[in-house]
N, C-alpha and C positions, 0 to 999 in steps of 0.2 A: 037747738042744742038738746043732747042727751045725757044720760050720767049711766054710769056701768059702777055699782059699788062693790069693791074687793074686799079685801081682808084689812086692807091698811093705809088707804086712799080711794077717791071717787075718780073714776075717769070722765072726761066730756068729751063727747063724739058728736060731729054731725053725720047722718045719713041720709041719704036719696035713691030712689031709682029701683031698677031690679035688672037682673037678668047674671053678667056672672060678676061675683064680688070683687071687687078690687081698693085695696086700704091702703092709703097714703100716708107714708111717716115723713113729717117734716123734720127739717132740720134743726139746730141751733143758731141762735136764741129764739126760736119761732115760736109758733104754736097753729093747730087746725086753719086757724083762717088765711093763711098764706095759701091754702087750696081752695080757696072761693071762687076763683075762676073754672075751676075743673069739674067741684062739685055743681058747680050751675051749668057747665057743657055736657056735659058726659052721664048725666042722668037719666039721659034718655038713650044711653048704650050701655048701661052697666048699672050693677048697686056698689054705688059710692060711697066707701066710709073713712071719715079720715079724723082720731081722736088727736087731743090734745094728751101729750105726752106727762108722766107725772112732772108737777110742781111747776108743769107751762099750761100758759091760759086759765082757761075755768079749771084743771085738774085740782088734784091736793097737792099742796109742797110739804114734800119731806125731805125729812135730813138724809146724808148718807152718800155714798158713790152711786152713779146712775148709770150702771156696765148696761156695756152693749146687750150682751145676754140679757140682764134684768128687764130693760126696755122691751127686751124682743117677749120676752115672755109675759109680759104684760098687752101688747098685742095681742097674743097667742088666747091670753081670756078673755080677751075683748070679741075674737070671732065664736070663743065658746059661748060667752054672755047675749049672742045676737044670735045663738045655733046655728052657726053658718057649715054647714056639713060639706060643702062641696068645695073645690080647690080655687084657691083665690091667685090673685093677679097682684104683688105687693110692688107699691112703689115708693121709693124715697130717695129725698134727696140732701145730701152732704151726711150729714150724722145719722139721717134718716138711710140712708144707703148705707154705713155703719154696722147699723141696727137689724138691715134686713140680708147683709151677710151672714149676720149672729141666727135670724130666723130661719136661712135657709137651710146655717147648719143643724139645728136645733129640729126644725118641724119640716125638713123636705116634702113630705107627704102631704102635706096642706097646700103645696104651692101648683100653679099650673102656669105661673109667667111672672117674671122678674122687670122691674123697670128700674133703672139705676141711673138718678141725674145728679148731677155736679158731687161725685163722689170720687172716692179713690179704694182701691185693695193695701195699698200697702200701707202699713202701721206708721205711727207719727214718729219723723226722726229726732232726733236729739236736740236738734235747736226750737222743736216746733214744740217739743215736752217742758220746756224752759220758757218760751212766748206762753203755755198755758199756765206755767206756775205765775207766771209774770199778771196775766189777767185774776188770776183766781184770788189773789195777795190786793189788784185794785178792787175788785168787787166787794173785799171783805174791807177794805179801808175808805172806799168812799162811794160804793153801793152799785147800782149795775148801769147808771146813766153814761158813763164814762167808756164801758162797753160796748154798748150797743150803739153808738156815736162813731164808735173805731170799728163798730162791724160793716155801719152802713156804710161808710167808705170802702168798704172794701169788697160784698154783695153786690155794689148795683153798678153797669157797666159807669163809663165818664157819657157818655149823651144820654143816659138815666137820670144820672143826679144834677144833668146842667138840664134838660128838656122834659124832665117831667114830675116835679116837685111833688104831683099830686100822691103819683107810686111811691115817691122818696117816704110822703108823712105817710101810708097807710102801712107803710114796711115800718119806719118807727114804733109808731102804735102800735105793729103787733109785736116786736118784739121786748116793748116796755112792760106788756101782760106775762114776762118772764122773773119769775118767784126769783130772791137771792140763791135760794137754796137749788134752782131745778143749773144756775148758772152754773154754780160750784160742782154741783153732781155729774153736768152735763163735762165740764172741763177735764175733771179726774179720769171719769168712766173713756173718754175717748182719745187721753193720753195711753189710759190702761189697756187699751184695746188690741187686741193679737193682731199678724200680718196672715191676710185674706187672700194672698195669694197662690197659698200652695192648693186654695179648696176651691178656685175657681176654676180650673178642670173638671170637676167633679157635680157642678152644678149642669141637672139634666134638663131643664125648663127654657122654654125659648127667651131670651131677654134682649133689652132695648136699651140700647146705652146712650142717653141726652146730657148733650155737653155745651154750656155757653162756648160759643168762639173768643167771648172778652172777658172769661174766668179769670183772673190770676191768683185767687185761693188753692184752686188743683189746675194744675195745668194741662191743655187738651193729652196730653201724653199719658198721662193715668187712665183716662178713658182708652185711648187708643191699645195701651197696653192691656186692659179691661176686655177690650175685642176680644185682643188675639189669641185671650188664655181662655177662654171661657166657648164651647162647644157650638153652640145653637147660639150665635149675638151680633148685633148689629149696631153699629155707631153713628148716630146724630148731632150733626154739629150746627148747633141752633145760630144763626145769623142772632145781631143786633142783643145779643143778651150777654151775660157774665154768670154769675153765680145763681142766680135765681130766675131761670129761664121760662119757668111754668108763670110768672109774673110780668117779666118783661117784653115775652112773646107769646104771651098765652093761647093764643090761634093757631100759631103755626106747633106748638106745644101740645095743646089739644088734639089737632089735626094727624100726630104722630102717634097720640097712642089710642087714639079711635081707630087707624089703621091697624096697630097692633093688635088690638082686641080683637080686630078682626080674621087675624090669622093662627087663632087657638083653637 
């Protein structure tokens, strides 16, 4: 682990490898090590870097909303903090695919390929803005255990959570190194977040679209609609996983975007 210190928080990043950069933003309530699989595969095809988001994991938690934009731009120092000159390969997955519509808008010129798992374009509807007021109200009254208990139900496919406890506890554990403050920030920011679908047209980079087949967070239909508006894209529909597929199937995960890399 590494620290990148800004103006108003320390970021923690791991990094590995060389050859062309590719930065992983994880989702909510996660933080960096939900990419320990990838960062230990794909090191030896790329320089892997994947930080901990503000006020998750080792970062700093600060108060405040945590917009998509702010997140993306905080990325965006993190490749100037590591001088990364040449065009990186950004992946994320659920808020983390979020985040990297915000960057694609934001720093086009930085990017050379897109990978976008268990995410969606289109902004949160009206009952989903209300399930997050709904969370944000229990976190502040009886803390984030209560949270992340109702996430992992809901992340890890049902032969996950019944066949393999061990992925169960290391998803817990990372999502317990999730500050009050990154929850609250995380909730707001991705209620507050525009509809990404009139600018996925307009995204010129080849992208890889990975999608659990036993999601029921985003439904394969968001990816699928993902495809078909977006120029240069292709859709993966990951066997045996749900919402966190770079976990659940991390091989056959791997195996997808080693290939990808291959075709930039």
């Amino acid at each position: 682990m590494k620290f990148a210190e800004f103006e108003t928080f320390k970021m923690a990043y791991d990094e590995a490898g060389s050859g062309i950069p590719i930065l992983f933003i994880h989702g909510y309530p996660l933080n960096r090590l939900m990419w320990q699989p990838q960062i230990e595969a794909l090191q030896t095809d790329a320089h892997v870097i994947a930080p901990d988001l503000r006020g998750h994991g080792d970062s700093t938690p600060i108060e405040g909303v945590y917009s998509m934009d702010l997140l993306a731009e905080d990325c965006e120092k993190l490749l100037d903090h590591l001088n990364i000159q040449q065009k990186i390969v950004l992946c994320g997955l659920s808020m983390g695919g979020y985040i990297s519509f915000a960057f694609a808008r934001k720093f086009p010129e930085r990017l050379a390929g897109l990978i976008l798992t268990a995410t969606r374009a289109a902004p949160d509807s009206e009952e989903a803005k209300l399930n997050r007021q709904r969370s944000m109200q229990v976190a502040r009254e009886q803390g984030i255990e209560p949270i992340i208990e109702s996430m992992i139900a809901k992340v890890l496919s049902p032969f996950t959570l019944k066949n393999r406890p061990e992925l169960v506890q290391t998803v817990r554990q990372i999502m317990q190194r999730t500050s009050l403050q990154a929850i609250l920030g995380d909730l707001q920011g991705m209620m507050e977040r525009i509809d990404s679908r009139p600018f996925l047209k307009q995204i010129a980079v080849p992208t890889l679209i990975l999608h659990g087949k036993d999601d029921t967070l985003i439904p394969i239909e968001e990816a699928q609609a993902m495809q078909a508006a977006i120029p240069n894209s292709q859709l993966l529909i990951v066997e045996n996983a749900a919402h966190l597929p770079n976990l659940e199937a991390s091989e056959r995960f791997n195996q997808a975007v080693r290939h990808f890399l291959k075709t930039l």
